[in-house]
Backbone as XML, in Angstrom:
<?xml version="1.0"?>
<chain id="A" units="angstrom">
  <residue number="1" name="UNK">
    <atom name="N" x="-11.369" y="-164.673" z="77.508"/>
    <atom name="CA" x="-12.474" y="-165.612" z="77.615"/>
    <atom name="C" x="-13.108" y="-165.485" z="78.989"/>
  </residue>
  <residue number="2" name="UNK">
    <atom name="N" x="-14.166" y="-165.439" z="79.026"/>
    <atom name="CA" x="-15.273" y="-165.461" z="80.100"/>
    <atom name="C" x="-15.752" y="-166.474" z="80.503"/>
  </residue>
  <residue number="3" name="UNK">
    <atom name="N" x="-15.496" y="-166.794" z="81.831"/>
    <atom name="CA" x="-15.809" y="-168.039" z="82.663"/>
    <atom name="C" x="-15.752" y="-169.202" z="81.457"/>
  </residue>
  <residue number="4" name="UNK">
    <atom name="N" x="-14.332" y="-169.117" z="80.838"/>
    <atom name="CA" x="-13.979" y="-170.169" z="79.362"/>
    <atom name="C" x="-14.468" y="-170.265" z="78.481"/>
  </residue>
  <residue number="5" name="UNK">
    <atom name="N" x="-15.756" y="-169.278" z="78.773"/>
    <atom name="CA" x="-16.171" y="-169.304" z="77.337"/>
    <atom name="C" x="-15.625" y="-168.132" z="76.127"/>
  </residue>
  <residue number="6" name="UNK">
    <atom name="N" x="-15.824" y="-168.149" z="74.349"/>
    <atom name="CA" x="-15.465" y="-167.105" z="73.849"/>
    <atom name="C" x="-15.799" y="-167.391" z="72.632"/>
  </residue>
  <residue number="7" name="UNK">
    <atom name="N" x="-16.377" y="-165.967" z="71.832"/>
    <atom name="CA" x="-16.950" y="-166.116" z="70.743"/>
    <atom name="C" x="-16.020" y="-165.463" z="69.812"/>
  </residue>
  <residue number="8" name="UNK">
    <atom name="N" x="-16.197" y="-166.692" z="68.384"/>
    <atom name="CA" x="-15.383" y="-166.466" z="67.280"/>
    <atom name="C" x="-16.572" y="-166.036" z="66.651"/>
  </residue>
  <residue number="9" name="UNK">
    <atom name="N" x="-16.312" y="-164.831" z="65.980"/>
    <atom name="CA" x="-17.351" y="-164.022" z="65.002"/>
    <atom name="C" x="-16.859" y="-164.581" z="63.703"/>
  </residue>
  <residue number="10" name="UNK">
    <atom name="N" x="-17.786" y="-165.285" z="62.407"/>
    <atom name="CA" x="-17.495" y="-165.297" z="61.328"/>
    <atom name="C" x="-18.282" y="-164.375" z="60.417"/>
  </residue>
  <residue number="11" name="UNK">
    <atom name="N" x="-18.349" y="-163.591" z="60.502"/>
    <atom name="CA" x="-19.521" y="-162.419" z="60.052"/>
    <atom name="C" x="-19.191" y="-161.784" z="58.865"/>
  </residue>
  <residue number="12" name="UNK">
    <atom name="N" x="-17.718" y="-161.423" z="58.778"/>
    <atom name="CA" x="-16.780" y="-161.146" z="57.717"/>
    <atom name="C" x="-16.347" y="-162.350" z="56.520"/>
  </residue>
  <residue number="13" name="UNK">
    <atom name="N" x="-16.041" y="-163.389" z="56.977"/>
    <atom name="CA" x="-15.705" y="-164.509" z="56.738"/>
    <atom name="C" x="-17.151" y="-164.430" z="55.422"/>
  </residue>
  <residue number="14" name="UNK">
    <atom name="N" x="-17.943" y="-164.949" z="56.066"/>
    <atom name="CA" x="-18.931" y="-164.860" z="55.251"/>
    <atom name="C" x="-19.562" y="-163.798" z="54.474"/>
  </residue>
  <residue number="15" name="UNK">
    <atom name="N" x="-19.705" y="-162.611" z="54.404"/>
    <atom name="CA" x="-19.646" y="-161.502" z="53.943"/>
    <atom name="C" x="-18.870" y="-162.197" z="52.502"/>
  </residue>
  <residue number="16" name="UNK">
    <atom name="N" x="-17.482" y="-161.928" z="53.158"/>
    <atom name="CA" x="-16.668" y="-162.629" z="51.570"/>
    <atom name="C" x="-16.950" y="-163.769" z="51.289"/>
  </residue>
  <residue number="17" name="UNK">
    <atom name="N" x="-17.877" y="-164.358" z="51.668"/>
    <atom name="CA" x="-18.184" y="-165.884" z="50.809"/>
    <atom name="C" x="-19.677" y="-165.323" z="50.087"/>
  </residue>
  <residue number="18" name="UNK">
    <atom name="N" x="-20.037" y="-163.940" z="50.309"/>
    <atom name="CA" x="-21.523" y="-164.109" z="49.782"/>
    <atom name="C" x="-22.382" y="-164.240" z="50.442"/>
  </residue>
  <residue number="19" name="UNK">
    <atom name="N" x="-22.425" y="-164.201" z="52.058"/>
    <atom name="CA" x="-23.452" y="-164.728" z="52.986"/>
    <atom name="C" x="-23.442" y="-164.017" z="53.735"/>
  </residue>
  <residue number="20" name="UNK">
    <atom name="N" x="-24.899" y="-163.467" z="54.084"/>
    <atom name="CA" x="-24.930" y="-162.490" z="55.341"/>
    <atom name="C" x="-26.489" y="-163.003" z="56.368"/>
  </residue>
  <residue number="21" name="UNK">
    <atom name="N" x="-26.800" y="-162.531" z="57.239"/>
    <atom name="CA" x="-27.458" y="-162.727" z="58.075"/>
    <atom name="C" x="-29.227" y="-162.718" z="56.787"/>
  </residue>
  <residue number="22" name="UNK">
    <atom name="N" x="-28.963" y="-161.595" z="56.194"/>
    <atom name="CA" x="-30.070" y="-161.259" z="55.297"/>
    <atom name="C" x="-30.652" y="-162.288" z="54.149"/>
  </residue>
  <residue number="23" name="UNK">
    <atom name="N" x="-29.550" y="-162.857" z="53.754"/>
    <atom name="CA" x="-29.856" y="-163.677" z="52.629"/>
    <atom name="C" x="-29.377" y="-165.418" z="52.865"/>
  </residue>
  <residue number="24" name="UNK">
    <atom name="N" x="-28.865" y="-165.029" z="54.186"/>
    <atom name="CA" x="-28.650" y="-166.936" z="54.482"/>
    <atom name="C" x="-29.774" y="-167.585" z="54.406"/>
  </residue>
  <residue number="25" name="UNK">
    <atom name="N" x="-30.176" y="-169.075" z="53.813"/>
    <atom name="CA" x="-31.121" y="-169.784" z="53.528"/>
    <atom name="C" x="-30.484" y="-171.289" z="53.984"/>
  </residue>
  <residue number="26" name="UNK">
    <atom name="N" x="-31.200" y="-171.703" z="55.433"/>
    <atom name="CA" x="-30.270" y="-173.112" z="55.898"/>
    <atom name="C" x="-30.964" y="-174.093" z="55.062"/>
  </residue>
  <residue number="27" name="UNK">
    <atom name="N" x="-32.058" y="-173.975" z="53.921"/>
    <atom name="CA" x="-32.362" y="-175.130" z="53.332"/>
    <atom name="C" x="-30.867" y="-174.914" z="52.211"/>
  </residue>
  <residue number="28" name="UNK">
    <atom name="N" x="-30.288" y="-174.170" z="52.135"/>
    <atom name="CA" x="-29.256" y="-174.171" z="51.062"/>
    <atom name="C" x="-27.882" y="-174.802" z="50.933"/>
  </residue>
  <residue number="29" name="UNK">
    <atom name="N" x="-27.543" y="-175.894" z="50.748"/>
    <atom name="CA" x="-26.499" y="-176.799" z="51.181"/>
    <atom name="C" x="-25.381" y="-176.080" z="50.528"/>
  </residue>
  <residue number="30" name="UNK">
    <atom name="N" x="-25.247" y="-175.254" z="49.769"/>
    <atom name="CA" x="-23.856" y="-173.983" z="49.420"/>
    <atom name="C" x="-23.320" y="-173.310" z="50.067"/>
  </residue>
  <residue number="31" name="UNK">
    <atom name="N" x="-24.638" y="-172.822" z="50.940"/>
    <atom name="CA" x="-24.918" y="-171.772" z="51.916"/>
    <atom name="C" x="-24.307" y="-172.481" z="53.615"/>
  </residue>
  <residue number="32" name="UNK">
    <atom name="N" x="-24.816" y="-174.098" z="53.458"/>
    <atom name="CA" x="-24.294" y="-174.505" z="54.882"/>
    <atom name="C" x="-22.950" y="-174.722" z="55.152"/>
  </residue>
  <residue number="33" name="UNK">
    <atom name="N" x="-22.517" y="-174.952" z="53.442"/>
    <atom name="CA" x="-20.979" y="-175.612" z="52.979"/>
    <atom name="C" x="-20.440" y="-174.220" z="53.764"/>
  </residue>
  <residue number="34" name="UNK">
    <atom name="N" x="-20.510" y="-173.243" z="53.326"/>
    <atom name="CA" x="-19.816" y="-172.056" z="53.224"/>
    <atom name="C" x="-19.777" y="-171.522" z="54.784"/>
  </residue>
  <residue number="35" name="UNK">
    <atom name="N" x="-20.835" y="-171.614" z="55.704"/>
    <atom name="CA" x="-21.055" y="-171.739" z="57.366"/>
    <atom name="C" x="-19.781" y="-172.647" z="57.559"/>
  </residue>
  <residue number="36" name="UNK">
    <atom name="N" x="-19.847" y="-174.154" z="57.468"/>
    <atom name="CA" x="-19.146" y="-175.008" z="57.799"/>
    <atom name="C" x="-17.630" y="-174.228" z="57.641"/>
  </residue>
  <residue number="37" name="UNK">
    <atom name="N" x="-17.190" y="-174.019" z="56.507"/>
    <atom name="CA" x="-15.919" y="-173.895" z="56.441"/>
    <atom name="C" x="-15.404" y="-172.557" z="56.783"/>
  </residue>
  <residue number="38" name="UNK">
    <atom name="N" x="-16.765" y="-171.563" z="57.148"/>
    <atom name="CA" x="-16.525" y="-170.082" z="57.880"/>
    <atom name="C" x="-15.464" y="-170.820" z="59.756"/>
  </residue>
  <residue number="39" name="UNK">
    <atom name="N" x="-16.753" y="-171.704" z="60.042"/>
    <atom name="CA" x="-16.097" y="-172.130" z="61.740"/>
    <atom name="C" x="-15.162" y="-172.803" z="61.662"/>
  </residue>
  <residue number="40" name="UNK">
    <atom name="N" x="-15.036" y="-173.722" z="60.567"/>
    <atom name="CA" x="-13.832" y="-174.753" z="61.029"/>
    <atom name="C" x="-12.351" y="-173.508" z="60.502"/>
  </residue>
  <residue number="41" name="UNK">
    <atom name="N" x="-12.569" y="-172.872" z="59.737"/>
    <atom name="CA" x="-11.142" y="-172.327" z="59.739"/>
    <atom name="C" x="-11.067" y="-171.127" z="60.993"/>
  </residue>
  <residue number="42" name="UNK">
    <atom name="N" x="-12.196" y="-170.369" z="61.316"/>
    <atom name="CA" x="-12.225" y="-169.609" z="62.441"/>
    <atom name="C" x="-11.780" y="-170.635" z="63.626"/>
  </residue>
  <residue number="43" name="UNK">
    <atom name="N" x="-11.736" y="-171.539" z="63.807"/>
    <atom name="CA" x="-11.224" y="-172.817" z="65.025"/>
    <atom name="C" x="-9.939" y="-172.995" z="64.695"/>
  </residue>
  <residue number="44" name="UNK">
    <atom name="N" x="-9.681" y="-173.279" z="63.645"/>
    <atom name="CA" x="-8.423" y="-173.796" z="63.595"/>
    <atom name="C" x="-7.156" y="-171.982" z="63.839"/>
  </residue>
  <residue number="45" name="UNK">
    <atom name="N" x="-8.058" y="-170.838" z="62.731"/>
    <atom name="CA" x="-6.639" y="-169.578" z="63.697"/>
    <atom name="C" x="-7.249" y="-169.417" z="64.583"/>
  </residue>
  <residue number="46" name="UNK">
    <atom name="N" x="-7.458" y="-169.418" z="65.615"/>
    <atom name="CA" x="-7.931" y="-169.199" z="66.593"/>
    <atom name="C" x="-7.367" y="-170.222" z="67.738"/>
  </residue>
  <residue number="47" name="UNK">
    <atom name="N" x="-7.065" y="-171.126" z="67.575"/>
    <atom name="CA" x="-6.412" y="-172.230" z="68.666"/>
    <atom name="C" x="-5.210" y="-172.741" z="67.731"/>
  </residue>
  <residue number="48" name="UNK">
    <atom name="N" x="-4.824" y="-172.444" z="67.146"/>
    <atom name="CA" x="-3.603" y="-172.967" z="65.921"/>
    <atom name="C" x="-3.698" y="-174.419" z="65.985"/>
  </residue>
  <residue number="49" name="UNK">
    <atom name="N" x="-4.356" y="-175.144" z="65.785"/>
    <atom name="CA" x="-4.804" y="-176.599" z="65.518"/>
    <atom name="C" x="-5.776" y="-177.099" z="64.081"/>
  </residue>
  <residue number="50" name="UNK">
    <atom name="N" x="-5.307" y="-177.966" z="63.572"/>
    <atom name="CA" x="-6.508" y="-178.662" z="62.526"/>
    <atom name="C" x="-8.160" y="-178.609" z="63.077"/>
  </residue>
  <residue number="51" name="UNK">
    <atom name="N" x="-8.913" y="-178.446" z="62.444"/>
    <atom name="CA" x="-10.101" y="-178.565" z="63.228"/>
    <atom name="C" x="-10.706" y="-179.881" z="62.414"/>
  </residue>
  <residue number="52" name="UNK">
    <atom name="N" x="-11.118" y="-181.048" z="63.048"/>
    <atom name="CA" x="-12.211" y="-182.314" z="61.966"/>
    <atom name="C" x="-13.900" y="-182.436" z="62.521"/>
  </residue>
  <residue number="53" name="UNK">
    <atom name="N" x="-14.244" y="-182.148" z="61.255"/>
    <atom name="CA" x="-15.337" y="-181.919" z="61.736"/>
    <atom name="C" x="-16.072" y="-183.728" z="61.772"/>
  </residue>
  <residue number="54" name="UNK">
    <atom name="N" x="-17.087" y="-184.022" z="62.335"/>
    <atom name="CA" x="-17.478" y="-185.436" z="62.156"/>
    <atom name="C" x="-18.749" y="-185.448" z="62.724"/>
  </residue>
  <residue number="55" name="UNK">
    <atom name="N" x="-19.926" y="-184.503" z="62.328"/>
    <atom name="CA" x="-21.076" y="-184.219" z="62.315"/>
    <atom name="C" x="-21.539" y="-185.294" z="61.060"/>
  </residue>
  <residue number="56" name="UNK">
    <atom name="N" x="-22.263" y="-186.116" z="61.110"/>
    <atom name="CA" x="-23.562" y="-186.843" z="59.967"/>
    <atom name="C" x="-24.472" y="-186.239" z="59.869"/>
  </residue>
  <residue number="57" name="UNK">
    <atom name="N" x="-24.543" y="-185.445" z="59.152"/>
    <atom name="CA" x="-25.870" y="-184.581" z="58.797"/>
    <atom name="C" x="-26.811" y="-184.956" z="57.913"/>
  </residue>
  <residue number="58" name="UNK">
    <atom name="N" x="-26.027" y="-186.561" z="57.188"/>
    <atom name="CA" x="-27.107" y="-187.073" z="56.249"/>
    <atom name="C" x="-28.393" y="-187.545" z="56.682"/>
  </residue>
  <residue number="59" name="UNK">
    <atom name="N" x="-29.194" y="-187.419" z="57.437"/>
    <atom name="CA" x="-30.187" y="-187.607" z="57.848"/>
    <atom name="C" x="-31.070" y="-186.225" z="58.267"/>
  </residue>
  <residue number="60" name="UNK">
    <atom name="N" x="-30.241" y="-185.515" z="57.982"/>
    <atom name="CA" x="-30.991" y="-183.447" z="58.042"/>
    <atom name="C" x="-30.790" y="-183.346" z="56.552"/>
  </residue>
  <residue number="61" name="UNK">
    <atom name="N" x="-30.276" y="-183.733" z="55.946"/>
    <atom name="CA" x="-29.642" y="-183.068" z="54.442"/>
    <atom name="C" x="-30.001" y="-184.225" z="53.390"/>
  </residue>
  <residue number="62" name="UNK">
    <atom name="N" x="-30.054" y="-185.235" z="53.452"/>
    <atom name="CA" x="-29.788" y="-186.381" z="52.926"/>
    <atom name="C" x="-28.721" y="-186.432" z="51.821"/>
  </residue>
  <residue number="63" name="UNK">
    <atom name="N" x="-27.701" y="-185.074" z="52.033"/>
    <atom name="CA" x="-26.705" y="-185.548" z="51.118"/>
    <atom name="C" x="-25.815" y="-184.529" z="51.636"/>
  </residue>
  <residue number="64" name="UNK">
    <atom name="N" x="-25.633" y="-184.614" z="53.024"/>
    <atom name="CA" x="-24.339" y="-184.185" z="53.718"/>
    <atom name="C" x="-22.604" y="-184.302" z="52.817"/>
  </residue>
  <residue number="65" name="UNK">
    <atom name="N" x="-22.179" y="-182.904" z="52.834"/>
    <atom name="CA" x="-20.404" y="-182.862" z="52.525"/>
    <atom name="C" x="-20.308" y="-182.478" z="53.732"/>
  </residue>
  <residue number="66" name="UNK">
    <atom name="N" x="-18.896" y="-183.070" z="53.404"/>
    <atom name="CA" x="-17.389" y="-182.940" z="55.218"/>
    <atom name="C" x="-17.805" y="-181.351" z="55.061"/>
  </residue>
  <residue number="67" name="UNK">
    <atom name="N" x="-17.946" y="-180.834" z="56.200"/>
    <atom name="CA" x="-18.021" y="-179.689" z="56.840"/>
    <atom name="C" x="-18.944" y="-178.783" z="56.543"/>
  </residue>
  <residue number="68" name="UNK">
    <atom name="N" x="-19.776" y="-179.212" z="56.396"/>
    <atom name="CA" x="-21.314" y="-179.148" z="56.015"/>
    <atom name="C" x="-21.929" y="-178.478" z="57.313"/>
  </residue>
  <residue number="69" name="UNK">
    <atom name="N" x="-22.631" y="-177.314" z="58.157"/>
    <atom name="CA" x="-23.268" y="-176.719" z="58.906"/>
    <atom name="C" x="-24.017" y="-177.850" z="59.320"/>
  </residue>
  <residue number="70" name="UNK">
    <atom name="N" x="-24.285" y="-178.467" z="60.440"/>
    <atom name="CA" x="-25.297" y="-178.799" z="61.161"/>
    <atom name="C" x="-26.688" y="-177.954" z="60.903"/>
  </residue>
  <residue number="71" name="UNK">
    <atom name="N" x="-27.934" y="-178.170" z="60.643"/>
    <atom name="CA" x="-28.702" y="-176.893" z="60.933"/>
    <atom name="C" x="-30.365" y="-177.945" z="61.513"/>
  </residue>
  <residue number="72" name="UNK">
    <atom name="N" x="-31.013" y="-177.472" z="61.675"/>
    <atom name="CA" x="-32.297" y="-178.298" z="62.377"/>
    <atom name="C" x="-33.301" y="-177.034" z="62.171"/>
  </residue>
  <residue number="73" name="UNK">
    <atom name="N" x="-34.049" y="-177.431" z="61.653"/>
    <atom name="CA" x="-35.309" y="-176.301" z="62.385"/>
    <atom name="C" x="-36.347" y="-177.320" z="62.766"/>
  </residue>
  <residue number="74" name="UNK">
    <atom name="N" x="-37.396" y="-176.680" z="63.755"/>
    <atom name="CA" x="-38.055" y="-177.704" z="64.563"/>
    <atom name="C" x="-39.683" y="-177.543" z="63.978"/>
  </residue>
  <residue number="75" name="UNK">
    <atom name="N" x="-39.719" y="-176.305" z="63.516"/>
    <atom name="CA" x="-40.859" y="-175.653" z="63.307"/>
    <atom name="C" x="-42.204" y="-177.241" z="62.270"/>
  </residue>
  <residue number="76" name="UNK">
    <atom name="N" x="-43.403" y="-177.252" z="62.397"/>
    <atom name="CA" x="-44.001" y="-177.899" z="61.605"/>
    <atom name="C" x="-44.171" y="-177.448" z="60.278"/>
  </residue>
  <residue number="77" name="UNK">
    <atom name="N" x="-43.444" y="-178.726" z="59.460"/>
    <atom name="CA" x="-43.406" y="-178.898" z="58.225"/>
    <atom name="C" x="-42.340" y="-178.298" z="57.561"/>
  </residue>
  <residue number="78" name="UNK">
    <atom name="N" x="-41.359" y="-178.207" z="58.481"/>
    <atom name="CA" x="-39.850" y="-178.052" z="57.852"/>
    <atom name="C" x="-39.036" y="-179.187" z="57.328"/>
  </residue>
  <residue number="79" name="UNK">
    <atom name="N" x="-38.319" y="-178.858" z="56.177"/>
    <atom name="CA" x="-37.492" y="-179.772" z="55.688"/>
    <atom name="C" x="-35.956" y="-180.280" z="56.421"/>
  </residue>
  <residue number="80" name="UNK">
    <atom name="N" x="-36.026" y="-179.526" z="57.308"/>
    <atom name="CA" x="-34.842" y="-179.643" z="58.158"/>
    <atom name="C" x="-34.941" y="-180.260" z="59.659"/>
  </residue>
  <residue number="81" name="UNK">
    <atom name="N" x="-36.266" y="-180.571" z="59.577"/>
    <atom name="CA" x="-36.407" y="-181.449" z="61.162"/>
    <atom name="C" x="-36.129" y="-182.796" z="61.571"/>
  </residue>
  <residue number="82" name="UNK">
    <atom name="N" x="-35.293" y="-183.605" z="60.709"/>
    <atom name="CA" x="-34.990" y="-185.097" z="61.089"/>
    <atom name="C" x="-34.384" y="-185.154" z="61.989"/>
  </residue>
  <residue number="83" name="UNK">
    <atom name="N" x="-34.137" y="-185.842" z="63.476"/>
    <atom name="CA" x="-33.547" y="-185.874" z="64.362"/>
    <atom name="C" x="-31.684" y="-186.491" z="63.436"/>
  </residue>
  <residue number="84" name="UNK">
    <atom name="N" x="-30.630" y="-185.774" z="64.394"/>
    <atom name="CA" x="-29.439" y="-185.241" z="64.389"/>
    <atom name="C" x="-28.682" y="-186.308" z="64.831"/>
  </residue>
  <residue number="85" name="UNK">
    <atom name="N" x="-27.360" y="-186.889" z="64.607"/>
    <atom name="CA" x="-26.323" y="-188.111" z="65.209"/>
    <atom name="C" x="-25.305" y="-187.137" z="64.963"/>
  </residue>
  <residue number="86" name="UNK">
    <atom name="N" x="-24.524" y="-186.624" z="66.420"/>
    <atom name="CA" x="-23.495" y="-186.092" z="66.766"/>
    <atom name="C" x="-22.486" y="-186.343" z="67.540"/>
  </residue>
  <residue number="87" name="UNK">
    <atom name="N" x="-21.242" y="-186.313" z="67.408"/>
    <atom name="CA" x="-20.222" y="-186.585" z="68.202"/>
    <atom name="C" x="-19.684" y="-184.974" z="68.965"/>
  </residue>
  <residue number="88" name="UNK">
    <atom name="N" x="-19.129" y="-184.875" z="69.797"/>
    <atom name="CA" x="-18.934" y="-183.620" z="69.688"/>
    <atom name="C" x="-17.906" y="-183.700" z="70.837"/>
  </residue>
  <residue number="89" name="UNK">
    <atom name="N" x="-16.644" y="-183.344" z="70.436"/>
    <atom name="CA" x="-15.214" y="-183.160" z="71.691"/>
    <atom name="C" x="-14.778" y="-181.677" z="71.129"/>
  </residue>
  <residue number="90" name="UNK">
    <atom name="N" x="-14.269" y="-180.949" z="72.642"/>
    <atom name="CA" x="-13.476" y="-179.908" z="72.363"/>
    <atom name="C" x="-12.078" y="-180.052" z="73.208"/>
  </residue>
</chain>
């Protein structure tokens, strides 16, 4: 890790879920499910700990599941621009 920081690649992860850089769609709540549970299990082998996620995304999604991708786009007239309520500890 570099000055503490360090990147977990889920690139594969997703690959085998069906998802690649090419065909990801963040209006797609399958697609965010499948993000979500790419990082939280990349967190959890990676530090050998449970990972909980406790992002409310129902106000980006209006029908947020537990471990559901955060996603925002800012752009005008996106469906994904509602401002965000986050907790966030590491």
């Amino acid at each position: 890790a570099d000055n503490g920081f360090e990147l977990l690649s889920i690139t594969e992860a997703l690959r085998g879920m069906g998802v690649t850089e090419e065909n990801f769609d963040p209006t797609s709540q399958d697609h965010r499910c499948k993000v979500g549970s790419a990082l939280i299990g990349a967190a959890q082998a990676r530090f050998g700990k449970r990972a909980i996620h406790l992002a409310d995304t129902s106000r980006v999604s209006g029908s947020a599941v537990y471990g559901e991708a955060t996603v925002r786009d800012t752009r005008a007239g996106s469906k994904l621009r509602a401002a965000q309520h986050i907790f966030h500890m590491d």
